[in-house]
N, C-alpha and C positions, 0 to 999 in steps of 0.2 A: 529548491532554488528557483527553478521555474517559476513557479506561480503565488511564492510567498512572497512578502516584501524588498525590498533594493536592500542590503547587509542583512537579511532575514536569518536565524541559524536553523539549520537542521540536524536531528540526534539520528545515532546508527546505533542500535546497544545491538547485542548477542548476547543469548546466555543459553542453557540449557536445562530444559523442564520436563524432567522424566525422562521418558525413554523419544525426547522432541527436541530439534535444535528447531530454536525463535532469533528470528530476526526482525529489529520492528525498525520502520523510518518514520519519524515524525517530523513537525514544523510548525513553524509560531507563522502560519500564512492566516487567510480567514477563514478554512476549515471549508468543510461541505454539509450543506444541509443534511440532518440524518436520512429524510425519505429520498434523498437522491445517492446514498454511497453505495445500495449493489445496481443502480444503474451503470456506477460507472464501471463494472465489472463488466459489461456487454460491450461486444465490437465497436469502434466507434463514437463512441458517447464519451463526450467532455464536461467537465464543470461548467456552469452557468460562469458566464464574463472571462472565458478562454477566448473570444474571439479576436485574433490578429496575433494569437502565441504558436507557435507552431507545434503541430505534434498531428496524429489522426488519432487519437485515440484508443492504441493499442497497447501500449504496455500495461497498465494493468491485467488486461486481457490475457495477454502471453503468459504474463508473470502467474495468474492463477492457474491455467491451460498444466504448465511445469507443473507446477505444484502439485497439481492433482494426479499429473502421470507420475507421481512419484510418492503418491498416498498424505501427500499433504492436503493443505490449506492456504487462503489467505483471505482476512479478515480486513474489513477497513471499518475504522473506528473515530472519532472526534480524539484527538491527542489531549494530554494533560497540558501543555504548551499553547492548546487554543486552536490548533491548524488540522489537520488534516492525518491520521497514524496506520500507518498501513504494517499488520504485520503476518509475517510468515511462520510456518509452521510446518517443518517435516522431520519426520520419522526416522528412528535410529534405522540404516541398514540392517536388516536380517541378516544376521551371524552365522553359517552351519560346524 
């Protein structure tokens, strides 16, 4: 909603694939160049033409951080939609 167009829609699916619960957010915005999408997994780093949107460039960041301390993932990919797909990925809780 951010950074895609003014009435822009954005998708939330869930589903579960294997023994993984996925969550993907995508958007019909103008998407990210491919050589820039694990930049934006680093501290502070924004898309190109972010300037005067507010944010520092964290959440991504946090959002993969989780992830990982929890034996996930996350992926950022060009969406079918044209924008931008970011999706998650973690592990069934081990059972005893």
């Amino acid at each position: 909603m951010k950074y895609g167009p003014v009435g822009g829609r954005v998708w939330l699916r869930t589903r579960r694939e294997g023994a993984c619960a996925v969550v993907e957010v995508a958007d019909e915005g103008p998407g990210i160049p491919q050589g820039q999408l694990e930049r934006l997994l680093q501290p502070f780093q924004r898309g190109a033409g972010t300037q005067g949107v507010r944010g520092a460039g964290l959440g991504l960041t946090l959002v993969m951080a989780i992830a990982e301390q929890h034996g996930g993932r996350l992926r950022l990919e060009k969406a079918p939609e044209g924008g931008l797909l970011a999706r998650l990925e973690l592990p069934e809780e081990n059972r005893r």
